[in-house]
N, C-alpha and C positions, 0 to 999 in steps of 0.2 A: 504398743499393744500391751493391755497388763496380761501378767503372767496366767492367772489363773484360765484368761479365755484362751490365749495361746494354745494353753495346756488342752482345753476341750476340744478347740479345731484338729491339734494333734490326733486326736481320742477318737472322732469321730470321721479323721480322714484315714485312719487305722481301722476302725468298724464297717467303714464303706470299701476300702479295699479286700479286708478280709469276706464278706459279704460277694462281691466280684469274683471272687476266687472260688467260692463254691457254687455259685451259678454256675460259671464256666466248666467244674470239674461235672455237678449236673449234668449239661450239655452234650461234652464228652461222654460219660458212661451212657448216657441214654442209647447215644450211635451207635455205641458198640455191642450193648443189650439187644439194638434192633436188628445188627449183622449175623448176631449169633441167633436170634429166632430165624433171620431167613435162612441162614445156613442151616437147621433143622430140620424147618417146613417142607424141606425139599422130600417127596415119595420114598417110597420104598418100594422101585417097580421090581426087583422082583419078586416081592410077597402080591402087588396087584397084579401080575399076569396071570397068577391062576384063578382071581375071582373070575367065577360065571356071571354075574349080575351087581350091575350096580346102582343107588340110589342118584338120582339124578343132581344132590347137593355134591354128592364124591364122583362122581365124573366128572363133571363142572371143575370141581377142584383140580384132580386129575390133569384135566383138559388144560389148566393153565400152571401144573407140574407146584402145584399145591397140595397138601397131605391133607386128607380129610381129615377134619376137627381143627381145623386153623379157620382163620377169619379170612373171607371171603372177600375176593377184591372186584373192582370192576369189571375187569374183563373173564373172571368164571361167573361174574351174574349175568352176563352178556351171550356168556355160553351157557346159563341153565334156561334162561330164556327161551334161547334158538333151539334146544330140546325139548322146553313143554310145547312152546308152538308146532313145533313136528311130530309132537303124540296127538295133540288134538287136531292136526291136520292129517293125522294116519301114516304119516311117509314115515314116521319112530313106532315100530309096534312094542305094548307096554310087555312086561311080564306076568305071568300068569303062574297064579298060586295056586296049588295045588286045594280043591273045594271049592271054589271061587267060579259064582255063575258065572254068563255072558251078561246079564245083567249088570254085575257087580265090575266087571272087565268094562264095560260101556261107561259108566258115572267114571272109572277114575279114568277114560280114556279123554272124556270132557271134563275132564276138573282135573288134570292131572297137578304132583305138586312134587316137593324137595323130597320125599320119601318114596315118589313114583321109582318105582324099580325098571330097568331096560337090562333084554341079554347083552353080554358082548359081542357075540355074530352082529346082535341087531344095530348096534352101536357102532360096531366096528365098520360095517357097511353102511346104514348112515354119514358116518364121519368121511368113507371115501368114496363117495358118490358128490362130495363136494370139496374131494380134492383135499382133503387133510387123513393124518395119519399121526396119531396123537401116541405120545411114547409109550403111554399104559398100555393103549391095546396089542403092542406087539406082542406076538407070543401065544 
């Protein structure tokens, strides 16, 4: 083999391993970026045991021991779900703002959404009338 191509296969089996070696360390950091987001994510129950009221996106959250303003996995959309269904079916009564007809309490009782607000008595009892008992609401 002449010298000079030698030299190139050298060159570029030295760029392709070098190349390998940062993918790999890539790889690596990304795991451990993703350990320490979850390890963060995790609540603050006892700053959420004294809220009165919660948005139905942060219970959800809550519910699956997610810190609201994190990204939402399948199983708290699973659970925000099973909460609007339960406000437009009446078994979740919503909360009630202060000036706010019974008009205005009806439309978001059938349109309820991620900002619908529920007490925690009402939540709390919801939640064990079906036999769960979610960390936040202790207390």
């Amino acid at each position: 083999m002449p010298y000079p191509m030698a030299l190139a296969a050298g060159y570029c089996t030295a760029a392709c391993s070098a190349c390998l070696c940062a993918a790999l360390l890539l790889v690596l950091n990304s795991d451990q970026t993703t350990a320490r987001t979850t390890e963060k994510s995790q609540p603050n129950y006892a700053a959420w045991t004294v809220v009165k009221a919660f948005r139905i996106s942060d219970a959800s959250r809550l519910w699956c021991n997610i810190e609201p303003g994190c990204a939402a996995t399948q199983e708290s959309l699973a659970w925000s779900q099973a909460m609007l269904a339960a406000i437009k079916s009446g078994e979740l009564p919503i909360r009630r703002r202060a000036g706010e007809g019974e008009e205005t309490i009806d439309r978001e009782r059938a349109n309820p959404s991620w900002a619908t607000e529920i007490e925690r008595t009402a939540l709390k009892s919801w939640a064990s009338s079906h036999g769960h008992v979610p960390r936040f609401l202790h207390g």
